[in-house]
C-alpha positions in Angstrom: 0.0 0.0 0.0 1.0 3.6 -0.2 -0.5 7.0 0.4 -2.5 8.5 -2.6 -2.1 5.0 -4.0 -5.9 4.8 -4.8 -5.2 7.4 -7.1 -4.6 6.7 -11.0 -0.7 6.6 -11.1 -1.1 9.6 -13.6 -2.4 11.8 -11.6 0.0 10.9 -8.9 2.8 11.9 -10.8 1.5 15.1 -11.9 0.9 15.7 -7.9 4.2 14.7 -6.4 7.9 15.9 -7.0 9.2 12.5 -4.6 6.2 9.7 -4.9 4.9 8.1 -1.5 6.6 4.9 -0.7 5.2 1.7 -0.6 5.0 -0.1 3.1 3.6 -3.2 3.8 2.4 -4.7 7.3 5.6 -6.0 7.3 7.9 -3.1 6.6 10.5 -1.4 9.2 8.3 0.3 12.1 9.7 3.5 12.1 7.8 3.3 8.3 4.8 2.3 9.9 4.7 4.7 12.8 5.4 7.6 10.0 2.6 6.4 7.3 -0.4 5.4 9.8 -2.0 8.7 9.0 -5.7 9.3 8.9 -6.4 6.1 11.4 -10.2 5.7 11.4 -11.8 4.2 14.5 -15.0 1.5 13.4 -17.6 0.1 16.2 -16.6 -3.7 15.9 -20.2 -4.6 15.7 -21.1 -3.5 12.3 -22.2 -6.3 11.0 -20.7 -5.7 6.9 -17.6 -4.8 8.7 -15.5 -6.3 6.0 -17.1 -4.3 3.5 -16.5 -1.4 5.2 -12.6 -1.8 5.5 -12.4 -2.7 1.8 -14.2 0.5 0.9 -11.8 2.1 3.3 -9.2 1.1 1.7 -10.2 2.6 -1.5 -10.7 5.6 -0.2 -7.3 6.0 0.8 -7.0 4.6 4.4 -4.1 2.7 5.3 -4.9 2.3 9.2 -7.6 1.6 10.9 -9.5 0.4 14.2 -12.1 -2.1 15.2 -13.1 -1.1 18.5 -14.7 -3.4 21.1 -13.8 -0.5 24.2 -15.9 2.8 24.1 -17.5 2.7 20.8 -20.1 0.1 22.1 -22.2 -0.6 24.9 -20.9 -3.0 27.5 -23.8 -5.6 26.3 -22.5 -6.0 23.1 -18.1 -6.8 23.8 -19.2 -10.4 23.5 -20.9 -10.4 20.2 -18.8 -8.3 19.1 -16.0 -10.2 19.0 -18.1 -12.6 17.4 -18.5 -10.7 14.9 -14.7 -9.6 14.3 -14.1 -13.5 14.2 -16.6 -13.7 11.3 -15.0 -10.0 9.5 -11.4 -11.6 9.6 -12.9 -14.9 7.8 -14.7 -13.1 5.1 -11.9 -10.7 4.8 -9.5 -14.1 4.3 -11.4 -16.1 2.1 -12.1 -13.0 -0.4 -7.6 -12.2 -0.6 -8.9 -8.4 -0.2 -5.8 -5.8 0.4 -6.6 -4.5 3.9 -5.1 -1.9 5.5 -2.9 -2.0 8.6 -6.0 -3.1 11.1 -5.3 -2.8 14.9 -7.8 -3.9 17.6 -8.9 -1.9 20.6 -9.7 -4.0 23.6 -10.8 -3.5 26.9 -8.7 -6.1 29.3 -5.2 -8.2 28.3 -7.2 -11.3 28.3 -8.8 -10.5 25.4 -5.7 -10.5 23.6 -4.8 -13.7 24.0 -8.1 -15.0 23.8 -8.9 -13.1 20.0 -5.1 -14.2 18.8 -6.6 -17.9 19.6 -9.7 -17.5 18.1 -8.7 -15.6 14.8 -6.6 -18.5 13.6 -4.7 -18.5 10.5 -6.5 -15.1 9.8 -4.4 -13.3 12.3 -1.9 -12.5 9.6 -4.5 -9.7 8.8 -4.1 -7.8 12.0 -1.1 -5.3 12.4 -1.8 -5.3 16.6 -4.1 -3.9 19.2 -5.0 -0.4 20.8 -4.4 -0.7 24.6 -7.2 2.1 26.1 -6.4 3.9 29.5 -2.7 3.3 29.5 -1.1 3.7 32.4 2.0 1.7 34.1 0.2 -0.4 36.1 -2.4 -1.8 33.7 0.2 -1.2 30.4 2.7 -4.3 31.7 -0.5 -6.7 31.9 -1.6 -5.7 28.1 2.7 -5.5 26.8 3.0 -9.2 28.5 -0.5 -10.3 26.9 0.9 -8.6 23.3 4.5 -10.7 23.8 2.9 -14.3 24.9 0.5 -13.6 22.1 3.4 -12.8 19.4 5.1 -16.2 20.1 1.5 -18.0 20.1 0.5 -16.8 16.4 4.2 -16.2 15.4 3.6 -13.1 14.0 4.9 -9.4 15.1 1.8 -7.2 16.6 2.5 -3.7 17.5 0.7 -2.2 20.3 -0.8 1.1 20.1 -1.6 2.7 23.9 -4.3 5.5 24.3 -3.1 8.0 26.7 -6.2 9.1 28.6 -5.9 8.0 32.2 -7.5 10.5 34.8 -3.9 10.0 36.1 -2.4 11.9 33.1 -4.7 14.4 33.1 -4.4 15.7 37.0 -1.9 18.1 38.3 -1.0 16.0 40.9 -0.4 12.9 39.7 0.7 13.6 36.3 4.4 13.8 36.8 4.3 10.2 38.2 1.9 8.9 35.4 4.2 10.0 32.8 7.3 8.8 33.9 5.8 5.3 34.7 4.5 5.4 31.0 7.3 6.4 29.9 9.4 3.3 31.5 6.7 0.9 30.8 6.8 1.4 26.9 10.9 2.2 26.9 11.1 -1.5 28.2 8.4 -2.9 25.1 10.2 -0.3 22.6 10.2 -3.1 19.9 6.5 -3.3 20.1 5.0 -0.1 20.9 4.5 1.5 17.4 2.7 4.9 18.2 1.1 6.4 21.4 -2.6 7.6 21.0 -4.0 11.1 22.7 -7.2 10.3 24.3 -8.5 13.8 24.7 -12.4 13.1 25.2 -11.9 11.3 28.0 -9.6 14.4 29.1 -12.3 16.7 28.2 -14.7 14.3 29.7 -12.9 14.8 32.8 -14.3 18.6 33.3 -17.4 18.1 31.7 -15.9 20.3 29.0 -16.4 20.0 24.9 -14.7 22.0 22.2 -16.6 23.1 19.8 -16.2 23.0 16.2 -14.7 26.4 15.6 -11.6 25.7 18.9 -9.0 23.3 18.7 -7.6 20.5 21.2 -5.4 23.4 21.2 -7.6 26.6 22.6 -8.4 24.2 25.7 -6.0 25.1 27.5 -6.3 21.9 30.2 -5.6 19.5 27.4 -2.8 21.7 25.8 -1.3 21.7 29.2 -1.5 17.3 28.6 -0.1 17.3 24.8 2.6 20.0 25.6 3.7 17.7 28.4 3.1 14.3 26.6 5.3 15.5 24.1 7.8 17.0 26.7 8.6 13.3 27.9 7.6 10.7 25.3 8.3 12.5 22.3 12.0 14.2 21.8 14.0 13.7 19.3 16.8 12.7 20.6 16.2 8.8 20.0 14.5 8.1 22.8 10.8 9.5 22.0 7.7 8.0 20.5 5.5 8.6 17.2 2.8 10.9 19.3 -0.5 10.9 17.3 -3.2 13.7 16.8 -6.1 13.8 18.8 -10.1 12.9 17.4 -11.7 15.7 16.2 -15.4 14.5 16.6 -17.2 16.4 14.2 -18.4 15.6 10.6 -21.1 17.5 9.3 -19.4 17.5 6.2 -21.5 16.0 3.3 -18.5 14.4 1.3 -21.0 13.6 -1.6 -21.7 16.8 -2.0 -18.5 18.3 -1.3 -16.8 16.5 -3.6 -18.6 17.8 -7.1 -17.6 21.2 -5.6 -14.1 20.0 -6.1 -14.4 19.1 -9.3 -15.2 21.8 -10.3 -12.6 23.8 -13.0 -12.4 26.8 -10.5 -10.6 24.5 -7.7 -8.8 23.3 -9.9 -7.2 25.7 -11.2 -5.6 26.7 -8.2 -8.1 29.0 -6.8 -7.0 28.1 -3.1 -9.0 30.9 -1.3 -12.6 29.5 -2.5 -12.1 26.3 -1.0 -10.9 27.8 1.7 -14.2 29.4 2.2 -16.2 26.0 0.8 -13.9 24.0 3.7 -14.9 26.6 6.4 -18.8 26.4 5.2 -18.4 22.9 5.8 -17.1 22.8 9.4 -13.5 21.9 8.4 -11.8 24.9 9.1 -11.3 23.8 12.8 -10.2 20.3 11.6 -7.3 21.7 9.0 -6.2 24.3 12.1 -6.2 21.5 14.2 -4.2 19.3 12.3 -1.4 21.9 11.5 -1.3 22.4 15.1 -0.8 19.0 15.4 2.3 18.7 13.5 3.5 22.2 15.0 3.5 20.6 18.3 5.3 17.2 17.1 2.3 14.8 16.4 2.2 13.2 13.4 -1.4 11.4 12.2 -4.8 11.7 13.9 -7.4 9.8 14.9 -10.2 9.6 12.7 -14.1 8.9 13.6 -15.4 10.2 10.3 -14.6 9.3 6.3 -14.5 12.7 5.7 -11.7 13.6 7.9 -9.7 11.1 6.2 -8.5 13.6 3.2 -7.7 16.4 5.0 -5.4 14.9 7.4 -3.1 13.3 4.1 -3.1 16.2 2.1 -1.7 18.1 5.2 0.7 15.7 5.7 2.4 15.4 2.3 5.8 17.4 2.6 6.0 21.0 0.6 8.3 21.4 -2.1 10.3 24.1 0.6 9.9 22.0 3.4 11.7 19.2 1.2 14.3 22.1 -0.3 15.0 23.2 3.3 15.7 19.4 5.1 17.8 18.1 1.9 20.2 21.8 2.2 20.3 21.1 6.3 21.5 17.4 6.3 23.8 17.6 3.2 27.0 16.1 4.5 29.3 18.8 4.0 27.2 21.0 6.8 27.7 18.5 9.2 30.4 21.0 10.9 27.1 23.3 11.5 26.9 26.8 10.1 23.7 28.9 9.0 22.4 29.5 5.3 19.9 31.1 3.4 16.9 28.8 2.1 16.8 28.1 -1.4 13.4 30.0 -1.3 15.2 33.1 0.3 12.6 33.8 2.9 14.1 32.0 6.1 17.1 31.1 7.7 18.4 27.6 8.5 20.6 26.6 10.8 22.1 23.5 10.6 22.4 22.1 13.9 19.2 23.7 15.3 17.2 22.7 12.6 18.6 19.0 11.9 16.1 17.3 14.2 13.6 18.8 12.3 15.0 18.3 8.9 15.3 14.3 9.8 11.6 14.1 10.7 10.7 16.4 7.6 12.4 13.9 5.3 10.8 10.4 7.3 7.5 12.4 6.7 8.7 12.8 3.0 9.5 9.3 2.9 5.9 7.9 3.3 3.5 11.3 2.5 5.4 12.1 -0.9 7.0 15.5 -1.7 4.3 18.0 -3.7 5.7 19.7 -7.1 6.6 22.9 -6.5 3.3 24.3 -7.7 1.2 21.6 -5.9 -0.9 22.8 -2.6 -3.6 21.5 -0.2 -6.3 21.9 -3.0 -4.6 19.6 -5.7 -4.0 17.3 -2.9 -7.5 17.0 -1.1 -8.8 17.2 -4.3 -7.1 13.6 -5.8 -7.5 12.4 -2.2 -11.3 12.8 -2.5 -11.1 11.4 -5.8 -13.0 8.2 -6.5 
C-alpha cells in the first residue's frame, strides 16, 4: 500500500515531486509509525464490517481500528467479537488488500483470547490499541501482546491510548508520565505509536470543544499534549510517534462536497474558495487543528469520520520548501554546522538547530510524498477525494 495509492498513477505523478513509498504490514516500524495517518476508529459490531474496510481502503486509508472498548455498549463486547471473528474470515477467504488493522480492547485477556480465536486469519491484523494506558495496567496488556506474538508467530504492534485520569491531573501527572514512559521504553520493539485520548480528558471537566476551537484553545488539554510530548516524544532517539487527537465532528457531506471540487475553478488553483467551501463545511477547525498537530510534534490523527480522512493526508504530504530546506540542512558537508539562506530566500536555517527537524521532515517525505513545486492542499484534497 501507499499513500495517494488509490489514485490513477497519472495523476499521482503530476501531484508529487518525490512519490509516496510503498509499506507493507511488514515493513521497518519507524515506516509504519510515519505512514499510519488518517487512522479511522470502526464500532466492531457493524455487522458488513468487511465491506467497510475494503471501501476504506479505496478511499485511501491505510490504518484503521475495530473497537470493542468505548465505541459500544458494554452488552455487546461479547458479540462483538463474534463478529470480528466472522470479519477476519470473510476478509480471508475473499484475498482483499486490507489496511494495517489494529484492535482496541478492553482487558489483556482478550488478547490472547482473539489471537486464539482468529486463527490463520491473524496475519490480517497489524496489533491492538491498549485504552487507559497507564503503568500499572500497560505491563498486563505489553506481556498479553509478547505471549501472544510467540503464540500466532507473527509481530503485533501495540498502540496505547493515553487518557488516564492520572495523566490528566496536576498532581499525579508527573508520576503517570514517567511510569508510562518506562513501561513502553522496556516494550520499545513493540509499541509503534502512542494515542492522545482527549475526550476522555475533556470528559474529565465536563468540558467539549466546539467546532470552531481546537484541542489546542483548551487550555487543560494543551497543558497534557505540551507535556506528553515533553517526555515521550523528543528527538533525541528516545521518544515515540505521538498521534493527533479525534476531532469529533463531521457534518461534512463528502457527496456533495466532492462535485464542488471538481469543479474547474478549484482546480485551477483558486486556493482561497475552497478555503471558504472547507470553512462552510465545518472543516476549518479540523485543517487548524491538524497543523497544530504537526506544530507541536504529532504526526497522524485519529479519525471517527470518512471525511476527515482527506484532510489529514493532504496536510501531511511534505512541501516542495519544506523538502528544499531538510535536503540543504542534512547535506553532509554542513555537518560541521553553520547557517544559510533557504533556497526560497525567505528563512534562515541553521544546521544544527534545525537537523532534528529536517530528519523528521524527510521520514515524513518518505511515506506522505514531496508535492511539485506548484502543488498545494487543494490539488492534494482534491485527488485524495477522488474516487
Amino acid at each position: 500500500m501507499r499513500h495517494f495509492g488509490h489514485i490513477a498513477p497519472a495523476a499521482r505523478e503530476g501531484l508529487f515531486f518525490q512519490e509516496p513509498c510503498e509499506f507493507g504490514a511488514d515493513s521497518p516500524a519507524r515506516v509504519l509509525s510515519a505512514a499510519l495517518g488518517a487512522t479511522l476508529y470502526s464500532p466492531a459490531t457493524r455487522p458488513r464490517l468487511a465491506d467497510d474496510v475494503i471501501k476504506q481502503v479505496g478511499r485511501g486509508v491505510v490504518s484503521m481500528v475495530l473497537c470493542l472498548e468505548d465505541s459500544i455498549d458494554d452488552s455487546e463486547v461479547v458479540g462483538a467479537e463474534e463478529n470480528l471473528v466472522r470479519q477476519f474470515a470473510d476478509l480471508d477467504a475473499r484475498g482483499a488488500d486490507v489496511p494495517l488493522l489494529f484492535i482496541r480492547v478492553r482487558e489483556p485477556g482478550q488478547i490472547a483470547d482473539l489471537v486464539g480465536r482468529l486463527g490463520r486469519t491473524v496475519r490480517l491484523l497489524s496489533g491492538f490499541v491498549l485504552p487507559k494506558f497507564t503503568e500499572e495496567c500497560g505491563v498486563p496488556y505489553l506481556e498479553a501482546l509478547a505471549n501472544a506474538e510467540k503464540v500466532c508467530g507473527r509481530r503485533l504492534f501495540a498502540m496505547p491510548v493515553l487518557e488516564s485520569p492520572e495523566l490528566l491531573h496536576l498532581e499525579t501527572r508527573g508520576e503517570a508520565l514517567r511510569g508510562i514512559a518506562r513501561t513502553v521504553d522496556k516494550y520499545r520493539e513493540r509499541v509503534l505509536a502512542l494515542r492522545l485520548g482527549v475526550t476522555d480528558f475533556c470528559s474529565a471537566y465536563g468540558l467539549r470543544r466546539a467546532p470552531d476551537m481546537t484541542a489546542y484553545d483548551v487550555q487543560i488539554v494543551a497543558a497534557v499534549i505540551g507535556d506528553v510530548v515533553n517526555v515521550l516524544g523528543r528527538a533525541d532517539g528516545t521518544g515515540f510517534t505521538i498521534t493527533g487527537p479525534v476531532w469529533e465532528y463531521f457534518r461534512l457531506q463528502e457527496r456533495m462536497f466532492k462535485p464542488q471540487l471538481r469543479r474547474s475553478p478549484f482546480l485551477e488553483g483558486r486556493a482561497e474558495e475552497l478555503r471558504t467551501a472547507l470553512i462552510e463545511h465545518d472543516l476549518d477547525g479540523l485543517l487548524r487543528e491538524i497543523e497544530l498537530d504537526r506544530a507541536n510534534g504529532l504526526l497522524g490523527k485519529t479519525c471517527i469520520h470518512p471525511s476527515h480522512v482527506a484532510p489529514v493526508h493532504a496536510l501531511s504530504v511534505v512541501s516542495h520548501e519544506e523538502f528544499s530546506d531538510a535536503q540543504d540542512i542534512l547535506r553532509p558537508e554542513r555537518d560541521g554546522g553553520g547557517v544559510m539562506r533557504s533556497a526560497y530566500t525567505n528563512k534562515m536555517n541553521e544546521v544544527k538547530p534545525h537537523r532534528a527537524w529536517a530528519e523528521r521532515t524527510l521520514q515524513r517525505a518518505e511515506v506522505f510524498g514531496v508535492a511539485r513545486e506548484d502543488v498545494g492542499f487543494v490539488e492534494l484534497l482534491a485527488a485524495g477525494l477522488a474516487e
